[in-house]
Each structure stands twice: as structure tokens, then as C-alpha cells.
C-alpha positions as CSV (number, residue, x, y, z in Angstrom):
1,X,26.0,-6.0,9.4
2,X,22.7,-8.2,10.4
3,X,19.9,-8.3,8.0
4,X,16.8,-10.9,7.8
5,X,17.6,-12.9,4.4
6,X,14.8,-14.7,2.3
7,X,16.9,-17.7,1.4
8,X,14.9,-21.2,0.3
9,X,12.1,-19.2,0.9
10,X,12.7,-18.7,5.0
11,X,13.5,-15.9,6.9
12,X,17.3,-15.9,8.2
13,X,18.8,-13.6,10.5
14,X,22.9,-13.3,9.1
15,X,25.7,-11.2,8.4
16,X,25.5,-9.8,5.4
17,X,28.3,-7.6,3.6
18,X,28.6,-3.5,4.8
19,X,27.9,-1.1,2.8
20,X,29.7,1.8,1.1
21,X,27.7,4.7,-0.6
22,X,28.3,5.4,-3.8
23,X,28.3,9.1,-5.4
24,X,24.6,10.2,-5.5
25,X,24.1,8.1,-2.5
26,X,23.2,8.3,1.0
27,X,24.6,5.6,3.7
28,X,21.6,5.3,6.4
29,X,20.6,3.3,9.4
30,X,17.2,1.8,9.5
31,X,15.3,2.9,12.5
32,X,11.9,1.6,11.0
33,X,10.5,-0.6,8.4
34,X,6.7,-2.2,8.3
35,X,5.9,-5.2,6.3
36,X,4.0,-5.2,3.8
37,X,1.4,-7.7,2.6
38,X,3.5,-7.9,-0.5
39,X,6.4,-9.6,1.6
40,X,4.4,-12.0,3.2
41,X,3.6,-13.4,-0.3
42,X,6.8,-12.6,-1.7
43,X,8.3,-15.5,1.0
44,X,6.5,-18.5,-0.8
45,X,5.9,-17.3,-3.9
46,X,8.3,-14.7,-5.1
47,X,9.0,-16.6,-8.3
48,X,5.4,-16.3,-9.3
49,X,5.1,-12.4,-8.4
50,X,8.5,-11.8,-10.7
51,X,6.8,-14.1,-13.7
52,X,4.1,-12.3,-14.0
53,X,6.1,-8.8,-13.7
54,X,7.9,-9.9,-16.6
55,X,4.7,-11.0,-18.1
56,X,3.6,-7.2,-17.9
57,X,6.9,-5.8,-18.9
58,X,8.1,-4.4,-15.6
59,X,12.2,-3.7,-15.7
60,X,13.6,-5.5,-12.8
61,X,17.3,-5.5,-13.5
62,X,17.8,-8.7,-13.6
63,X,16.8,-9.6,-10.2
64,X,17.1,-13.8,-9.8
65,X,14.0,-15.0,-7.1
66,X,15.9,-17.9,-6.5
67,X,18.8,-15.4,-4.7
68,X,19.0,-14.1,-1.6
69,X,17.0,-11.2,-1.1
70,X,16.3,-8.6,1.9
71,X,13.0,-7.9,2.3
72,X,12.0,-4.2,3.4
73,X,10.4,-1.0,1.5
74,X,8.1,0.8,4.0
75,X,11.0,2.6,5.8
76,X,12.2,5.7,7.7
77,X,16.3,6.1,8.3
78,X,18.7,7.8,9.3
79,X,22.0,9.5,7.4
80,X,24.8,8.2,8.1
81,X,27.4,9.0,5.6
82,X,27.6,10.4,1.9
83,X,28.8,9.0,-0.9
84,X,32.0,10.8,-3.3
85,X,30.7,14.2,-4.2
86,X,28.1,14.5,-2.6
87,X,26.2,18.2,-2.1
88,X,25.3,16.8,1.5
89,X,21.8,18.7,1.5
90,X,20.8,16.7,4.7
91,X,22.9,16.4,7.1
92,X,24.2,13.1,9.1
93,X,21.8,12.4,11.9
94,X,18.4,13.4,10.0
95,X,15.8,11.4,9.3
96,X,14.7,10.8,6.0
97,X,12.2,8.6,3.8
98,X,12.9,7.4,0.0
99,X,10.8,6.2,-2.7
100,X,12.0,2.1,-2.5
101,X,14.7,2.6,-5.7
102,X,17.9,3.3,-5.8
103,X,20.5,5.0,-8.7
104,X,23.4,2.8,-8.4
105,X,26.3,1.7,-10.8
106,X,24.3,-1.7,-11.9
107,X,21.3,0.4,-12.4
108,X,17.8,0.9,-10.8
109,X,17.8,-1.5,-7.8
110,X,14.3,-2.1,-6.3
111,X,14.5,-2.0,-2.5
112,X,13.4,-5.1,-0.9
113,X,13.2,-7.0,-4.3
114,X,17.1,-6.6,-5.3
115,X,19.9,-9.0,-5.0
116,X,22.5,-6.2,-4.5
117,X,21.6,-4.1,-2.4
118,X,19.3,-4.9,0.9
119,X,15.7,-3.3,1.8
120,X,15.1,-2.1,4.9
121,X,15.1,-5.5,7.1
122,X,18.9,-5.0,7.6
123,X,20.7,-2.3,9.9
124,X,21.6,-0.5,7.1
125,X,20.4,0.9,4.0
126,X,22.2,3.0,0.5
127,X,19.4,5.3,-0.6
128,X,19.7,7.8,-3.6
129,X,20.3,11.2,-2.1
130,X,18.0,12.9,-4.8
131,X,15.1,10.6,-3.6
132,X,15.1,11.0,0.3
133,X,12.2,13.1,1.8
134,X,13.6,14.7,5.4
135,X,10.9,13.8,7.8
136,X,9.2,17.2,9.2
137,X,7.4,18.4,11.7
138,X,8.9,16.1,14.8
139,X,6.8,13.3,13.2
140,X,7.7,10.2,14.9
141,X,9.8,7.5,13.0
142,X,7.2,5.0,13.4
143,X,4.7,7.2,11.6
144,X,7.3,8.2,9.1
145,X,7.7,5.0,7.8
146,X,3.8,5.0,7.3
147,X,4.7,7.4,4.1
148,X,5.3,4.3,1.4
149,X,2.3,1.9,2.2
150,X,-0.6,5.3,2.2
151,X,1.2,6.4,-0.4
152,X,-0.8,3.5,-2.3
153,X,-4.1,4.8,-1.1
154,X,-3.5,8.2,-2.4
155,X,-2.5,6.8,-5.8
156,X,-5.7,4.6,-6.0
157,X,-8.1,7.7,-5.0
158,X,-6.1,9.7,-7.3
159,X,-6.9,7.4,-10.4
160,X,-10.5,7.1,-9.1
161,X,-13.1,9.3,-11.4
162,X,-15.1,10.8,-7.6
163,X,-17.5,13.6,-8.1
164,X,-18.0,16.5,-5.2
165,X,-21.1,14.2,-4.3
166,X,-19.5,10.5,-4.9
167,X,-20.5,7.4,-2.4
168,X,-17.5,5.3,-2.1
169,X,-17.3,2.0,-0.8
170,X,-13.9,0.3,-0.1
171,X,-13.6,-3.2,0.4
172,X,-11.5,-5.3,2.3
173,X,-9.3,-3.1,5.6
174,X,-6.1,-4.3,5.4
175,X,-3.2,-2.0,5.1
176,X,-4.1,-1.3,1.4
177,X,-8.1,-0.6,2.2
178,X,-7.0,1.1,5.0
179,X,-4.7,3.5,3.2
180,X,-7.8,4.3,0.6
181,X,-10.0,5.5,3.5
182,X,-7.5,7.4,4.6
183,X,-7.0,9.5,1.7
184,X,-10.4,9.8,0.6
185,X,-11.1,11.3,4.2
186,X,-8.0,13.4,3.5
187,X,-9.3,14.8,0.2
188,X,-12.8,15.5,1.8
189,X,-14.4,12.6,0.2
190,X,-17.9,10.8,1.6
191,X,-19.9,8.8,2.2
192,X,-17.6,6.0,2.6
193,X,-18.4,2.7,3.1
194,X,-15.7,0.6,4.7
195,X,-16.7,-3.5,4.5
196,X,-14.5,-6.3,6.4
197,X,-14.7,-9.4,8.5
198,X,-12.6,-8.7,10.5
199,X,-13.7,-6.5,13.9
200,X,-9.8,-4.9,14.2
201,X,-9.6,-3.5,10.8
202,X,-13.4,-2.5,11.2
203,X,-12.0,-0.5,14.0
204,X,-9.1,0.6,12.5
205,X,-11.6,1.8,9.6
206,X,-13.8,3.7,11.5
207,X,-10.9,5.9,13.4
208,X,-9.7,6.6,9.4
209,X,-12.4,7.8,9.2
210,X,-14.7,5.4,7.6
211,X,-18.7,7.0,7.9
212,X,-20.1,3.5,7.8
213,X,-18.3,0.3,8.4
214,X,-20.1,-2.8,8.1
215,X,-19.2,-6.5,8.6
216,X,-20.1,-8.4,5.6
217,X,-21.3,-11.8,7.5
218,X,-24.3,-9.6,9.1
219,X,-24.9,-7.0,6.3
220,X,-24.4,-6.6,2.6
221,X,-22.6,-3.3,2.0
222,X,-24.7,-3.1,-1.4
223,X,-27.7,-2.9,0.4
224,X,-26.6,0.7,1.2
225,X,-26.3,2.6,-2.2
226,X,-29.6,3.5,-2.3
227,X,-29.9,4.9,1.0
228,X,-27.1,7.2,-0.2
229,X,-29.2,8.1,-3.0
230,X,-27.5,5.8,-5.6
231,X,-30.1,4.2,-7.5
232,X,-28.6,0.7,-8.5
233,X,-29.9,0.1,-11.9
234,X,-29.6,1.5,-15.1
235,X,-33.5,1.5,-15.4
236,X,-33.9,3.3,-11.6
237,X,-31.1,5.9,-12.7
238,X,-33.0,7.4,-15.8
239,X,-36.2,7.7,-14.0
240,X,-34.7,10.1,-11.7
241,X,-32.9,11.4,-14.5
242,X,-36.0,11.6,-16.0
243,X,-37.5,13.1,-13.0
244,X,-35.1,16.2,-13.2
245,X,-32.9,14.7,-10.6
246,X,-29.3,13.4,-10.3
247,X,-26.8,11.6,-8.1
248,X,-23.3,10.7,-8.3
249,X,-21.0,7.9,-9.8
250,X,-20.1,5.4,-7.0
251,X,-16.7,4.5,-6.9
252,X,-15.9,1.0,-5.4
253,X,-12.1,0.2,-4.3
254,X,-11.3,-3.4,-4.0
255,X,-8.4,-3.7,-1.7
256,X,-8.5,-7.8,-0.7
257,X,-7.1,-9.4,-4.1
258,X,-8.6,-12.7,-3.5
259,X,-10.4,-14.6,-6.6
260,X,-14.0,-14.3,-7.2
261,X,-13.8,-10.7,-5.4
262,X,-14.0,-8.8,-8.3
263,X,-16.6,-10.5,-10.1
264,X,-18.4,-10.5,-7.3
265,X,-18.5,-6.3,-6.9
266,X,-19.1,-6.2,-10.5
267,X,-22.4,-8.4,-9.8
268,X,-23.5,-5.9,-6.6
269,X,-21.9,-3.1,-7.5
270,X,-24.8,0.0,-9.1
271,X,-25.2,0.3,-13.2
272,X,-22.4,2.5,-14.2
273,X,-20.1,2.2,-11.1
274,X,-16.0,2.3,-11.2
275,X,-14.3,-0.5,-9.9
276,X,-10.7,0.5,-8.8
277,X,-8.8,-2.4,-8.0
278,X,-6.1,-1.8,-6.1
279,X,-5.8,-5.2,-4.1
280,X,-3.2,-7.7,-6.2
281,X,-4.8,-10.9,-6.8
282,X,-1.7,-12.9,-7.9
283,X,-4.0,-16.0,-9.2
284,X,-5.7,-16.3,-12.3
285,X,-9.1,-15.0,-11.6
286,X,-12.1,-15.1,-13.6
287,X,-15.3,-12.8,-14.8
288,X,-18.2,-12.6,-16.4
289,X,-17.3,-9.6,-19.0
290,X,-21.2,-9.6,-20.4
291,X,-22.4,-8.8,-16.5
292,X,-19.5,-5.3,-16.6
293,X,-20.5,-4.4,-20.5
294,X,-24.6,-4.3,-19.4
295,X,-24.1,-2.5,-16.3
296,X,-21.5,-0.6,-18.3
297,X,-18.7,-1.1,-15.2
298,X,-15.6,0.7,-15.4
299,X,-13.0,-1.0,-14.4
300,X,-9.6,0.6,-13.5
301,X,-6.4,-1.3,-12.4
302,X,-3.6,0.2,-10.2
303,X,-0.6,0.1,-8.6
304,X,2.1,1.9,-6.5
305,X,2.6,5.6,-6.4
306,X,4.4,8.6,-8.1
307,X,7.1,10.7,-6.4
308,X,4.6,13.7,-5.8
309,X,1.9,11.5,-4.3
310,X,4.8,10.2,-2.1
311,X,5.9,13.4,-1.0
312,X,2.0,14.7,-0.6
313,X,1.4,11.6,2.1
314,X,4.3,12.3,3.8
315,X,2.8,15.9,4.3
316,X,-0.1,14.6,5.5
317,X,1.4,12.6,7.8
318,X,3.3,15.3,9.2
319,X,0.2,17.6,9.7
320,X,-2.4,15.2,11.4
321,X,-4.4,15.1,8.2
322,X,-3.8,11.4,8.1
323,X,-3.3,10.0,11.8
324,X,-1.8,6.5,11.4
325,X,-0.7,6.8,15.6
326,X,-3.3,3.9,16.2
327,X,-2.0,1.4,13.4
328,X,1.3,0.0,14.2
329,X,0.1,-2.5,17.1
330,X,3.8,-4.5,16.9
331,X,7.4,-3.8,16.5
332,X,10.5,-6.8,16.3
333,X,14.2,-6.6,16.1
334,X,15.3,-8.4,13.1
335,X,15.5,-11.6,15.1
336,X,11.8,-11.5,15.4
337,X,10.9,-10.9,11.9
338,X,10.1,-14.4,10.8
339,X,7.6,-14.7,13.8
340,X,6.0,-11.6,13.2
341,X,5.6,-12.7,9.8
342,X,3.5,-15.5,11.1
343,X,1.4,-13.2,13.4
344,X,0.5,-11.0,10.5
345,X,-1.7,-14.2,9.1
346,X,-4.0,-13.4,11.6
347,X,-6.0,-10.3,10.8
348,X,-7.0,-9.6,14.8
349,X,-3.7,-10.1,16.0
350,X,-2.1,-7.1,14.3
351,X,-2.8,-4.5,11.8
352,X,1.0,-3.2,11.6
353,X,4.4,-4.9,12.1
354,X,7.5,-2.7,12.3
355,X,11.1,-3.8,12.3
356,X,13.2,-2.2,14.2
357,X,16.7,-3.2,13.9
């Protein structure tokens, strides 16, 4: 079968071995699969990404940087086959999404970062029958395989410490920022702020649902908080505590995972804010801890998803709460994959890439 292979860090389309289910699996055909900022790193510097994994004691079964890899975990398929034994709950011919990991007889293979078994840029795909989600509702497959990259928003709100009342500002509207508007809005958060650069994702912001967007080269989104009623220092916040009054914690989501970004939000960011960093600055960065520990800053790292906050964005897709129909502004057969991956550098070409192979 043809699959796009990260090999000397390029993107080659080539035959690569069929696959044969085993039990507890599913064989599937990829009718979907977006990629993910995390790809377009992974090309260049995948070694760096899997050092520093080790470095924080991630399991990756062994998986060698240096081998051929197919790329792919944003994906929505279709059954093919079953493997021995198999209870065959779904059907051949439904469509299904997965959680990116797979039970197999080497272990837990990571989709789209394994050496033995490929992600979702190839034609087709083993999945763990236990894992797959059927897609409901009529949802279209290009919407479907929307489920793994929100999912990442909803696990970032999830870990955020919002009151009823909370001003939120997310910056940075790629994919990631994107996906934390989204389920804010779909948990009846607001105000939210929604900061970027670039016009697209501003637009792509404000149909999320974003109340303000703002374009950081005219307007700092700091200058905001207080016409929110956020009082930004610690000295402003017990006079109106003082005063009998009250406001609530503002939560700030930092989805760009550049240097300097976070240290800069813990600068502008009000006394006794929440940073929740969900964008994955892969370089050493620095701060300046005194600046967090006056303004007592909480800072809160995260990452991924878990199964229910997969299944609970897949819901949402299915019922309009989250409409992504507006998002996916290319799709590429797999010969096309290593241009698209070049597009994708420019923020106002394209928000999402899908590979259909």
C-alpha cells in the first residue's frame, strides 16, 4: 500500500508493507487525516521532540527517530476487516475515530510516531477495536477527523481553574488556540479574548466564537482586563475587595510555544492570573520566576487529552456545538503531502490541511 514516509527527514511517497489486523484489532482505510503542527516540527527535528520525551519520562516503545516513520494522528476511517476473534461491534463500512494508540503484540504503538505500524498518512491504518469511536449523527468525515486536534482544547479548558464569571484570553489562533476558543464557547465560558497576527485565524477566531479578537500589532490584549472588570494589580484588587466588591480569576491560554511568550504574559498578565500553557515550546525558554511569585501567577502545563474528553469533542462535533465546517481550507492525496506541508508555514494561506488518500 502507499503511504507518505519521513525518511532523512523528507516526505516520500512509497510502498510500504500491507497490513494484517491482529486480535483486538481493526483493519481500516483512511478517508481523512489533518496535520498537525506537531508534524511539521516533527520533520526536522523529531530527534529533539523524542529527547526531551525521554527527558520527561514518556514510554515510547522504543521508537528510533532516525527510522522511517508515517506521520498521521488526526484521523477518521473506515473498517475494513477484523482481526482473529474479534466481537465485530462495528461493522465493515462504518466510520470510526481512535484515540492515536494502538494494543498490538510489540506493545503500545503511538500513531504517527511508531516505527511499526503507520499513522494515518498511508491508505491504511490497524486501530484497536476497543478504542474506535463510530462517527454519529451523518457528521462528515472531514469534520470527524476534527475529534483529535479539539480534543486538546477541551483538555486545556478542563485543567483551567474558570469561575461562572472568568475573562479568558487565549493567545496565539492556530489549530491549538483555536481549539481552546472552541471549547470554552462550548462550555458557556466568556469573555474571551482571542489575540493573533494573523487576519485568517482572527477570522477563524471570531466564528469559534471568540467575543473579542484583537491583532496584537494595533492593540495590546492586556489593555482589556479592566474593561472586563479585572483589576490588574494586586493593590487595585483589594480595594475593590475592600470596597465589598469582587471579580473573577482571569485565565490566560498560551497556545503559540515560541520563546519569550510566556514570560511575556506573566509580565502583562493581572496579579493572581492562571497561565495554562498549552502551546509546546520545544526550545529552552527562559523567565523571570521573581515577576510570577509577586503577582502570585499560577502557572499550569498541559498536554493531550483523556479518552472521555475525546469521546465528549466528538459529541460535540456531532451536534453543532462545536462547528469546525469553516476550518479545513485544503485537502491533498498523499502525493501532495510534502507541498502542503510547506503551505502550512504560511499562517494566511491555510488554517487546515487534510490528507486524503
Amino acid at each position: 500500500m502507499k503511504a507518505v514516509v519521513r525518511r532523512n527527514k523528507q516526505l516520500i511517497c512509497d510502498e510500504v508493507p500491507d497490513l494484517t489486523p491482529e486480535p483486538g484489532q481493526l483493519l481500516v482505510k483512511t478517508l481523512a487525516c489533518g496535520i498537525c503542527g506537531s508534524d511539521l516540527h516533527a520533520l526536522h527535528h523529531m530527534e529533539h521532540m523524542i529527547d526531551l520525551s525521554r527527558r520527561a519520562g514518556a514510554p515510547d516503545n522504543g521508537f528510533d527517530p532516525r527510522a522511517d516513520t508515517v506521520f498521521g494522528h488526526e484521523f477518521c476511517a473506515e473498517i475494513l476487516d477484523h482481526g482473529p476473534d474479534s466481537p465485530k461491534a462495528l461493522k465493515a463500512g462504518a466510520r470510526v475515530v481512535s484515540v492515536p494508540a494502538v494494543m498490538a503484540s510489540t506493545g503500545l504503538e503511538l500513531l504517527g510516531f511508531s516505527n511499526r505500524l503507520p499513522g494515518g498518512f498511508a491508505e491504511r491504518m490497524v486501530l484497536s477495536e476497543a478504542m474506535v469511536l463510530e462517527v454519529p449523527n451523518g457528521l462528515p468525515t472531514e469534520h470527524a477527523a476534527m475529534t483529535e486536534p479539539f480534543a486538546v482544547g477541551l483538555h486545556a479548558v478542563a485543567k483551567a481553574r474558570l469561575e461562572p464569571k472568568s475573562a479568558s484570553l487565549v493567545v496565539g489562533c492556530g489549530p491549538v488556540g483555536l481549539a481552546v476558543i472552541a471549547a470554552l464557547k462550548a462550555r458557556g465560558h466568556g469573555p474571551v479574548i482571542a489575540a493573533d497576527f494573523s487576519p485568517r485565524r482572527r477570522a477563524a477566531a471570531e466564528r469559534l466564537g471568540a467575543d473579542i479578537v484583537i491583532d496584537p500589532a494595533v492593540e495590546s490584549p492586556h489593555d482589556r482586563w479592566e474593561g472586563l472588570g479585572v483589576p490588574k494589580t494586586r493593590a487595585a484588587q483589594s480595594m475593590v475587595q475592600m470596597m465589598g466588591g469582587s471579580f473573577a480569576r482571569p485565565v490566560l491560554f498560551e497556545c503559540v510555544g515560541a520563546p519569550g511568550v510566556l514570560q511575556s504574559l506573566i509580565e502583562a498578565a493581572p496579579a493572581g492570573a492562571q497561565i495554562v500553557v498549552a502551546g509546546v515550546c520545544m526550545e529552552t525558554d527562559r523567565i523571570e520566576p521573581s515577576i510570577a511569585i509577586t503577582k502570585e501567577i499560577e502557572l499550569t502545563f498541559v498536554l493531550g487529552y483523556t479518552p472521555e474528553e475525546f469521546a465528549t469533542t466528538l459529541r460535540h462535533l456531532a451536534d453543532g456545538v462545536i462547528d469546525v465546517s469553516h476550518l479545513v481550507t485544503g485537502q491533498v492525496g498523499l502525493d501532495g503531502v510534502a507541498n502542503a506541508f510547506t503551505a502550512l508555514g504560511d499562517p494566511e494561506a491555510h488554517v487546515k490541511i487534510l490528507v486524503t488518500p
